[in-house]
C-alpha positions as CSV (number, residue, x, y, z in Angstrom):
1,X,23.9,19.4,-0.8
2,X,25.3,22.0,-2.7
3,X,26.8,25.9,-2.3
4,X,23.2,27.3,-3.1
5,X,21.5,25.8,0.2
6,X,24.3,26.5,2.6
7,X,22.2,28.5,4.7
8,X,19.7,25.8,5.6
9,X,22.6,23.6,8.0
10,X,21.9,26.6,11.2
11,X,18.4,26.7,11.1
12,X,17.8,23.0,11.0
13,X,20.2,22.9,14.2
14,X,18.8,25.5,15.4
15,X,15.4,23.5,15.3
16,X,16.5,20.5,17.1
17,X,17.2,18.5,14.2
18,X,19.9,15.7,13.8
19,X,21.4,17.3,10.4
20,X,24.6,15.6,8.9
21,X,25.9,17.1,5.8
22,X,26.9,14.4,2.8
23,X,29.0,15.7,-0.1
24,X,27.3,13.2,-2.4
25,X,25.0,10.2,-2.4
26,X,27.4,8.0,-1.4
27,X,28.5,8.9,1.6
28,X,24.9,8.7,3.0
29,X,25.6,6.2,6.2
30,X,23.6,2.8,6.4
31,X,22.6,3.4,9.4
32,X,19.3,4.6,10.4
33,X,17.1,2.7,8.7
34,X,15.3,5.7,7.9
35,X,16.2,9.2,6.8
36,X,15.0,12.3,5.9
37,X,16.6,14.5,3.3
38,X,16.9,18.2,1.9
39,X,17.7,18.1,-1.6
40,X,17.4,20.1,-5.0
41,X,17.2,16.7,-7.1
42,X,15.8,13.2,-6.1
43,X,19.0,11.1,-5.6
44,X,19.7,7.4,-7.3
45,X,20.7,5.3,-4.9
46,X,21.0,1.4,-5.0
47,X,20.7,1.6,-1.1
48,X,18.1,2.8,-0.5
49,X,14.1,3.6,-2.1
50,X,13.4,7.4,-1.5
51,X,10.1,8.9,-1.4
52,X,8.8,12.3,-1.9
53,X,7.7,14.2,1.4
54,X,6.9,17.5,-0.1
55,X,5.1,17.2,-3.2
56,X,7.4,16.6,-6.7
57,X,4.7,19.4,-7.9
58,X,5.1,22.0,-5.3
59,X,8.7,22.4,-4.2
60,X,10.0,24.5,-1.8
61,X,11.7,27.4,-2.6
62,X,14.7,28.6,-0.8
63,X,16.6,31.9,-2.5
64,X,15.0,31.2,-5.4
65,X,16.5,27.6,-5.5
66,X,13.3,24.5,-5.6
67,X,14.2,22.1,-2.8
68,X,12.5,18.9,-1.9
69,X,12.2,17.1,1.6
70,X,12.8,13.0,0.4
71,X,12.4,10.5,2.6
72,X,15.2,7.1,1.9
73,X,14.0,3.6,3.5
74,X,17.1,1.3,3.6
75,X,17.6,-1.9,1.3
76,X,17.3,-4.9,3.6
77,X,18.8,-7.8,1.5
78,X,19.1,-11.1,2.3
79,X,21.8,-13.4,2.2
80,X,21.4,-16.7,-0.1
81,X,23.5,-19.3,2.0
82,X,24.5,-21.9,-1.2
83,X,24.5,-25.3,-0.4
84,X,28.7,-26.7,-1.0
85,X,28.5,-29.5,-3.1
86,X,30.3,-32.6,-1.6
């Protein structure tokens, strides 16, 4: 999120939404495994796969800014139990 979309946090509050500001992609929690996202980029992220909502074609526009509504599906990894050798 950056300065140019502040004033999209008290209308999504206003709407009912759960809205959580992040300062970068980072600090996105694990936890749902689900979540949708405001942005004015698509993020990289190695946790999770995100997926347009709006169309990459036809932005939004928000004070003449382009924003996109992304959905991120967490990673689910596995673990790989290794045999010990005796």
């Amino acid at each position: 999120k950056g300065p140019h979309i502040l004033g999209l946090y008290g209308p999504c509050i206003y709407l009912g939404a759960k809205v959580k500001k992040v300062r970068n992609i980072a600090s996105i929690p694990d936890t749902p495994d689900s979540i949708y996202m405001i942005a004015t980029q698509f993020p990289v992220s190695t946790k999770r796969i995100w997926e347009y909502v709006t169309p990459k074609e036809k932005p939004l526009v928000y004070k003449k800014t382009k924003l996109f509504i992304l959905k991120g599906k967490r990673v689910k990894t596995e673990r790989i139990n290794k045999k010990e050798n005796s």
